[in-house]
C-alpha positions as CSV (number, residue, x, y, z in Angstrom):
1,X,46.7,20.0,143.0
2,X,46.4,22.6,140.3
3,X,45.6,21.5,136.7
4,X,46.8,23.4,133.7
5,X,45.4,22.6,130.6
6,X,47.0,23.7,127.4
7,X,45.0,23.5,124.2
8,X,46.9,23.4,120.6
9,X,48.3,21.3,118.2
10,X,51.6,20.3,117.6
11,X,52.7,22.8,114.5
12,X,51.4,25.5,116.0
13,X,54.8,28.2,116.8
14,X,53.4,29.8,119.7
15,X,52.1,26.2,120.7
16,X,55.5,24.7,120.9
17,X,56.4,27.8,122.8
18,X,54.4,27.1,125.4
19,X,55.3,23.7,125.1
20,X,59.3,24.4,126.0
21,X,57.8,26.7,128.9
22,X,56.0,23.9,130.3
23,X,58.4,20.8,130.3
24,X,61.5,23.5,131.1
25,X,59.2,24.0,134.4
26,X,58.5,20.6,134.5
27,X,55.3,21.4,135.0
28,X,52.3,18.5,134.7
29,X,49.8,19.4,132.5
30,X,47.3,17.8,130.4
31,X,47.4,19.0,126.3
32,X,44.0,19.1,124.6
33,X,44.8,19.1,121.0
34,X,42.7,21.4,118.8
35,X,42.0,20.7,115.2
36,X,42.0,24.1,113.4
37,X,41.8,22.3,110.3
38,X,37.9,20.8,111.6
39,X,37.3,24.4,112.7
40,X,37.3,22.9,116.2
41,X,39.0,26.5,117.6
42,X,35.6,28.1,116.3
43,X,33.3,25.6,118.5
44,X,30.8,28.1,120.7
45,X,32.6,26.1,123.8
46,X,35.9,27.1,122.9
47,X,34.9,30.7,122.0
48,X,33.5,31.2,125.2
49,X,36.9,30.3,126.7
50,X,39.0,32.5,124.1
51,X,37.1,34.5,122.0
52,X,39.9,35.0,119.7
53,X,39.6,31.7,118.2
54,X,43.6,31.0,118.4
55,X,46.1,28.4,120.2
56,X,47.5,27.9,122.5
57,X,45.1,29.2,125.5
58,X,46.0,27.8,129.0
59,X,43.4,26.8,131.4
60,X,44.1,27.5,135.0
61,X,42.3,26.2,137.5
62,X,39.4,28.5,135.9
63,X,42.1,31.1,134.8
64,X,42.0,31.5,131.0
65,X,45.4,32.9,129.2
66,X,46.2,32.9,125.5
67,X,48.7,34.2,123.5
68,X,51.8,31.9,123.8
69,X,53.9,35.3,125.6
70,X,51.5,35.9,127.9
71,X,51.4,32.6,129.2
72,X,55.2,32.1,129.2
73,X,55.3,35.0,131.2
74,X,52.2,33.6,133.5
75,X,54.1,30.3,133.7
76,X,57.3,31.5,135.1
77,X,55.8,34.0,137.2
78,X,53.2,32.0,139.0
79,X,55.3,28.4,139.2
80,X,58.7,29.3,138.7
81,X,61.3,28.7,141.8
82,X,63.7,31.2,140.3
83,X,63.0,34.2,137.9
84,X,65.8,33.4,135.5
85,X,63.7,31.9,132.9
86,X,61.9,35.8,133.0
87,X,63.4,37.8,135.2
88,X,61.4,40.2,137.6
89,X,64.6,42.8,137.9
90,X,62.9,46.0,135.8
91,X,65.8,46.1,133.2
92,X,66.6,42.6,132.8
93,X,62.6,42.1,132.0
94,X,62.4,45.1,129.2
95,X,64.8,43.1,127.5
96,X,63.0,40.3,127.1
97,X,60.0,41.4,126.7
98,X,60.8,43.7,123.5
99,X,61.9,40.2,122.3
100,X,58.8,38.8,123.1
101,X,56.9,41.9,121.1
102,X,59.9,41.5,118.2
103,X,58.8,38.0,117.8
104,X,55.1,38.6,117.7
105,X,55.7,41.5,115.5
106,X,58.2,40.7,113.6
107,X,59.2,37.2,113.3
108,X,56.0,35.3,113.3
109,X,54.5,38.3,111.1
110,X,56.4,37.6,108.4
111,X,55.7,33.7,109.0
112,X,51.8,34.2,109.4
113,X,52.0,35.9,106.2
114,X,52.7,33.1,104.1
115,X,50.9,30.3,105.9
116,X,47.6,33.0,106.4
117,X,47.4,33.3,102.3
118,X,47.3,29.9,102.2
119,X,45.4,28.3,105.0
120,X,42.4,31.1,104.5
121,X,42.8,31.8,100.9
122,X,44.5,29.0,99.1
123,X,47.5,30.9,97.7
124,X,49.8,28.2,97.3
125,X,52.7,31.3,95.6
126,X,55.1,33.1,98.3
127,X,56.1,36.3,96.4
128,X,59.4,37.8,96.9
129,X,58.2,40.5,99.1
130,X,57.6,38.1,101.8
131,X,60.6,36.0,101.3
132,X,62.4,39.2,101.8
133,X,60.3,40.2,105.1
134,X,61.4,36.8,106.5
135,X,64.9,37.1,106.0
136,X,64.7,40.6,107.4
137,X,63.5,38.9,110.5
138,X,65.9,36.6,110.2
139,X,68.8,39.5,109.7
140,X,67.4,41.2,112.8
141,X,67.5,38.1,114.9
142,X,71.2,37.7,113.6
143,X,72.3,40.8,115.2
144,X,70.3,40.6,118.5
145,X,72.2,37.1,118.8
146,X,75.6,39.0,118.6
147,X,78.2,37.5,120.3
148,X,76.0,36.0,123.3
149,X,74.8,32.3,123.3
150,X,70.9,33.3,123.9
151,X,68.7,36.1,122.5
152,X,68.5,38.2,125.6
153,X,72.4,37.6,127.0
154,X,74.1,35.0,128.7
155,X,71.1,33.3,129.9
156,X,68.6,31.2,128.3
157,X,64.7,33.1,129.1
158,X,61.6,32.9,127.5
159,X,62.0,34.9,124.9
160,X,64.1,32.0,123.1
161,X,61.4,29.4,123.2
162,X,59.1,31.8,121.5
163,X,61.9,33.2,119.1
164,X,62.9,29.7,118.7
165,X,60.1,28.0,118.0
166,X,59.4,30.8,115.3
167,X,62.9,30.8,113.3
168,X,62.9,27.0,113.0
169,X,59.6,27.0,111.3
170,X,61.0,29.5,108.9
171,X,62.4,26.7,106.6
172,X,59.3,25.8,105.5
173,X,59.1,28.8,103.3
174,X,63.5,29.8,103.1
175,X,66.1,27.9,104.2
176,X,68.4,29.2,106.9
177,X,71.6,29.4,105.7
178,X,74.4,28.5,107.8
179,X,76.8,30.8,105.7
180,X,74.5,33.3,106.1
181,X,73.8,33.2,109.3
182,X,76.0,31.2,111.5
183,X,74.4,32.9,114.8
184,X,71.1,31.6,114.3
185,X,72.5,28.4,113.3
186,X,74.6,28.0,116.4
187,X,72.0,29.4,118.9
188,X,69.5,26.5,117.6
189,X,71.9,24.0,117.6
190,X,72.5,24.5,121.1
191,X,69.1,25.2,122.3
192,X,68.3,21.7,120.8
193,X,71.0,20.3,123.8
194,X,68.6,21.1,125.7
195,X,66.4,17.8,127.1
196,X,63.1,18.9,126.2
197,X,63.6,21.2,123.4
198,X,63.2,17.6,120.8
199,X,60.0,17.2,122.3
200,X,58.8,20.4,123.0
201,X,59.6,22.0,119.8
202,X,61.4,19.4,117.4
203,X,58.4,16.9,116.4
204,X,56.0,19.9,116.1
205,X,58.3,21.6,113.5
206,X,58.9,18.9,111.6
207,X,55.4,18.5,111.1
208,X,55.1,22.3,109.9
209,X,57.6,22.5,107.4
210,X,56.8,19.6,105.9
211,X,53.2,20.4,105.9
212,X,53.9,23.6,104.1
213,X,56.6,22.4,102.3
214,X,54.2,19.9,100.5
215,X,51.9,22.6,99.6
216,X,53.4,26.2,98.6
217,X,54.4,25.3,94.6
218,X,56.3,28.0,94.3
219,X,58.7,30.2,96.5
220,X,60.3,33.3,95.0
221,X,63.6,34.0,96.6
């Protein structure tokens, strides 16, 4: 039987991503958690298996994968019974695949921003510059939401694990307004309907935000 290994920890964005992908597939798997904190993602051992130094990676069978889309997109395509979760149809895919790219580029960007200055460097202040690249992200997201339940359409893919599990660690640095935007607001409230999405998602970004929350002293708006 084929053994996929996912290694991470809990907080992690594009772990929890991978997470939803996993227990939407219901796929077995066996989750190694890594303790970036120990420096345990910069053992020689795990190095050699992804020499970017970064969770999640995915273990297949002798298959390495990392980056949290990639190995959405792996998941789906090699386990999948249906394609709806990342659809194979050309035009269908593009779309979700620029959200995929808009979340690493844009979303989690203006996340990794904040938590990078402090994790590497201490920096415990969020200036208003990247407040303000945050709720850019968060604008942007507002209008690809539109007037469709999901972030690609009608159906729920991929691309709203990742995006999710990004925009609902973004209240560790702002808030998300419901006022403000109601879209976002309603798209998470009913991706957390689904079964797993407590699980898969909820527990690790409770962790995050108050982890963060605890630290940065002081978050210009």
């Amino acid at each position: 039987m084929t053994k996929l290994v996912l290694y991470g920890m809990d907080p992690s964005p594009p772990v929890r991503a991978c997470l939803l992908t996993l227990k939407a597939l219901e796929l077995p798997y066996e989750y190694v958690e890594v303790n970036l904190a120990a420096g345990e993602h910069r053992n020689p051992e795990f190095l050699k298996k992804n020499p970017q130094g970064t969770v999640p990676l995915l273990e297949d069978n002798g298959a390495l994968i990392y980056d949290s889309h990639a190995i959405c997109g792996y998941l789906v395509d090699k386990y999948s019974k249906s394609d709806e979760l990342y659809p194979r149809d050309l035009v269908k895919r593009a779309a979700v695949n620029q959200r995929l790219y808009f979340d690493a580029s844009i979303i989690f960007m203006s996340l990794r921003n904040v938590s990078a200055a402090f994790f590497h460097k201490g920096i415990t202040v969020v200036p208003k510059e990247k407040t303000d690249l945050i709720h850019e992200a968060l604008a942007l997201t507002e209008t690809f939401l539109a007037d469709k339940p999901y972030i690609v359409g009608s159906t729920l893919t991929i691309a709203d694990f990742c995006c999710a599990a990004t925009v609902s660690s973004l209240p560790a640095v702002v808030d998300i307004d419901p006022q403000r935007y109601p879209k976002i607001t309603a798209w998470l409230a009913r991706l957390g309907q689904l079964p797993y999405f407590e699980e898969g998602n909820g527990v690790g970004v409770k962790k995050y935000i108050t982890m963060m929350r605890n630290y940065l002293t002081d978050i210009q708006v």
